[in-house]
N, C-alpha and C positions, 0 to 999 in steps of 0.2 A: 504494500500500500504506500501512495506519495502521499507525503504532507502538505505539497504545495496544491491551491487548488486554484491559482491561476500561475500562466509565465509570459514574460517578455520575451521575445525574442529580436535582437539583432538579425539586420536584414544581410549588406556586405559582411562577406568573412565566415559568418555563421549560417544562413541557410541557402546562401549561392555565393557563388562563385563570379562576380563578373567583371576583375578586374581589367582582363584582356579590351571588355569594353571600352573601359573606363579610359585605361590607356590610351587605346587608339582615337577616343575624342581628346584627350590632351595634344597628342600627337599632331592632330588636325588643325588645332586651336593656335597654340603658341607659334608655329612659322608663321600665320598667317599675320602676326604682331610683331615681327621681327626677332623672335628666341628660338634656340634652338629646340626638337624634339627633347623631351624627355625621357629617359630611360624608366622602364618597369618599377624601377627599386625606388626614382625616386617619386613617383606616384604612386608607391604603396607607402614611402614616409610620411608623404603628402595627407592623405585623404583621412578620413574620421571625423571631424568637425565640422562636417556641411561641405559643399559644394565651395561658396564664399570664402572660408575659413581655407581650405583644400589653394583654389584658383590663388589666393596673393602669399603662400606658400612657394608657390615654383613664378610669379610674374612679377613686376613694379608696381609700385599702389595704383601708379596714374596710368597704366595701362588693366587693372583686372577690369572694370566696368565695360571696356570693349573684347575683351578674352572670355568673359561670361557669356554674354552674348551672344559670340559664334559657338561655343560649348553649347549651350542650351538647343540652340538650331539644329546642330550637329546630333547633339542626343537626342532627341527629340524624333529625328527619323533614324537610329539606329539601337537604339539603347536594348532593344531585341537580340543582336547578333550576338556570339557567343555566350549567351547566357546559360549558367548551366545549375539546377538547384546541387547544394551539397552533398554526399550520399547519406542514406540517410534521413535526409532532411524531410519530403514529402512521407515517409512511413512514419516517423518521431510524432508532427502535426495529429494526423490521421488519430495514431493510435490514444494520444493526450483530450481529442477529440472525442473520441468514441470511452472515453472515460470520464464524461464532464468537465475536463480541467477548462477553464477559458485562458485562449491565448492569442495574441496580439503582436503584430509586428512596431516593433518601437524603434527607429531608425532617427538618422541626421538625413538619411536622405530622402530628395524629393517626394514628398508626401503624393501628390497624384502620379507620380513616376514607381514609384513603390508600390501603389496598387494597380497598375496595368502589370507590372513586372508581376504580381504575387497571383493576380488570372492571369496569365500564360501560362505559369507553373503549374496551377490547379492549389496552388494553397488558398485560395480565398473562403471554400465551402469548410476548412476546419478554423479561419479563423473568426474572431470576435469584432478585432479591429486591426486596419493597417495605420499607422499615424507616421507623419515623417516632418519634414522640414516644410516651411509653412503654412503646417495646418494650425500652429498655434504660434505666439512670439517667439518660444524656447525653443534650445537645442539641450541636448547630453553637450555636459553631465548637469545641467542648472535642475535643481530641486524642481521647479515649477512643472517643467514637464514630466517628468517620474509619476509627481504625485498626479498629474492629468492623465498619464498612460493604464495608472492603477485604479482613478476612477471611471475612464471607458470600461472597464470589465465588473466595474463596482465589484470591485476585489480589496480584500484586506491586506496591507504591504505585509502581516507576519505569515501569510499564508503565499506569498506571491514572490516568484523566484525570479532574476535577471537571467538571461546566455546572450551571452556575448565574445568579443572575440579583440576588445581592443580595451585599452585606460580607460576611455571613456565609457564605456557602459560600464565597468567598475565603480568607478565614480558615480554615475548617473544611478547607476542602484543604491549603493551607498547611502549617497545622499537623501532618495527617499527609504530609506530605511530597510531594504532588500538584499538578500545575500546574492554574489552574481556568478555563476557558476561558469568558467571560461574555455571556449577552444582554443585549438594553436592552429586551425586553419584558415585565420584571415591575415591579419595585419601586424601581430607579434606572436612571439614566442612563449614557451613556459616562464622562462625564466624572467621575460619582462612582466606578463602576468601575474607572477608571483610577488615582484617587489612591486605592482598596482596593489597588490591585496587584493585580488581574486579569490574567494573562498575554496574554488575548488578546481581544477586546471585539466582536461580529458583536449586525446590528441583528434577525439569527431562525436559528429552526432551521435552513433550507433555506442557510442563508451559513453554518452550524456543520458541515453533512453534507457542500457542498462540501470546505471547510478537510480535513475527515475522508480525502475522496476514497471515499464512498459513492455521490453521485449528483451529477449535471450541476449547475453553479455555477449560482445563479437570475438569470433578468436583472433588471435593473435598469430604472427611467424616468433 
C-alpha cells in the first residue's frame, strides 16, 4: 500500500525525454541573432527554470526578447519531433490511476505546450491536471505555485509526493512542504540530487513505481 494519495510529477527529464527537441530549436534560434549553435550539454545546463530563465542563460539581455521569439515560432510547429515519453513512464501514470492516486503534471514548462505534449503521449486520461509556465504568475521552486499545484488535486501536501529530476523541483516540493523523490534521467545526477536534498534518488521510472508498490521491482544487469 502507498501513503501518498496524490503526486506531482515533472514533465522534462522525468516523464519524457525531449531534449533533442529542445536542442535543435536552440540551435535554430541563436545563429539566426548572431551566436553560435549551442552544444547539447550546454542546453541541458541551460534549461529548468522556464523557457525565459533557460533563453538569457546561453544569449545577451538585449538580444533574449528577439531569441524568444523565433524559439517560440520555431516550437511551436515542431515541438512534436523526437519526443519520446520515459520508459516506464505511461504504465507508472496508468497504474497510480487505476489506484485512485490523483496526479498532475507540475512543470516550468509551457503550460499549453505541456498539454498538447501530455495528448500525444496519451497521459492526459490518467491525469488530474497539467499546469506549467503561464498558467499562473509562478515558476519552481517559488512556494506559490507548489501550494496551487496541490490545491488543483485538493490534495493534502502530507499525503502528496514531488518526482522530479532536477534542484528545482526539490526545492519547489520542499518548499511547499512535500518530500521529492528524484531520477537521474533528466538534467543531473545522483550525486547532484543528493546535495539538493532529494529525499530519495532511483536511476527510472520502473525503480520509482517499484518504491511506490505499483508494479514488480525491474531487474537489474
Amino acid at each position: 500500500m502507498i501513503r501518498f494519495r496524490a503526486i506531482l510529477f515533472d514533465l522534462d527529464g522525468t516523464l519524457i525525454d525531449h531534449f533533442a527537441a529542445i536542442h535543435r530549436s536552440y540551435t535554430h534560434t541563436l545563429p539566426q541573432i548572431g551566436l553560435p549553435a549551442p552544444t547539447l550539454a550546454q542546453v541541458r545546463d541551460a534549461v529548468g527554470g522556464g523557457l525565459e530563465v533557460a533563453m538569457r542563460r546561453l544569449v545577451p539581455e538585449d538580444k533574449a526578447e528577439e531569441a524568444l521569439k523565433i524559439y517560440r515560432t520555431f516550437w511551436d510547429a515542431h515541438m512534436l519531433e523526437n519526443l519520446e515519453p520515459m520508459p516506464g513512464a505511461k504504465p507508472l501514470l496508468a497504474a497510480l490511476h487505476e489506484r485512485g492516486i490523483a496526479c498532475a503534471v507540475f512543470t516550468n514548462k509551457h503550460g499549453p505546450s505541456s498539454r498538447r505534449l501530455c495528448d500525444y503521449l496519451g497521459f492526459t486520461p490518467f491525469l488530474t491536471a497539467v499546469i506549467g509556465a503561464a498558467d499562473t504568475p509562478w515558476l519552481k521552486p517559488q512556494p506559490e505555485f507548489t501550494r496551487y499545484a496541490v490545491e488543483q488535486l485538493h490534495a493534502d501536501p502530507a499525503t502528496t509526493l514531488m518526482v522530479g529530476d532536477s534542484p528545482y523541483d526539490v526545492q519547489a516540493a520542499h518548499a511547499g512542504g512535500l518530500p521529492c523523490w528524484a531520477v537521474t534521467t533528466g538534467t543531473h545526477n545522483a550525486e547532484q540530487l543528493h546535495a539538493a536534498r532529494a529525499d530519495k534518488i532511483f536511476a527510472s521510472l520502473p525503480e520509482i513505481a517499484a518504491a511506490l508498490g505499483v508494479m514488480r521491482k525491474p531487474d537489474r544487469d
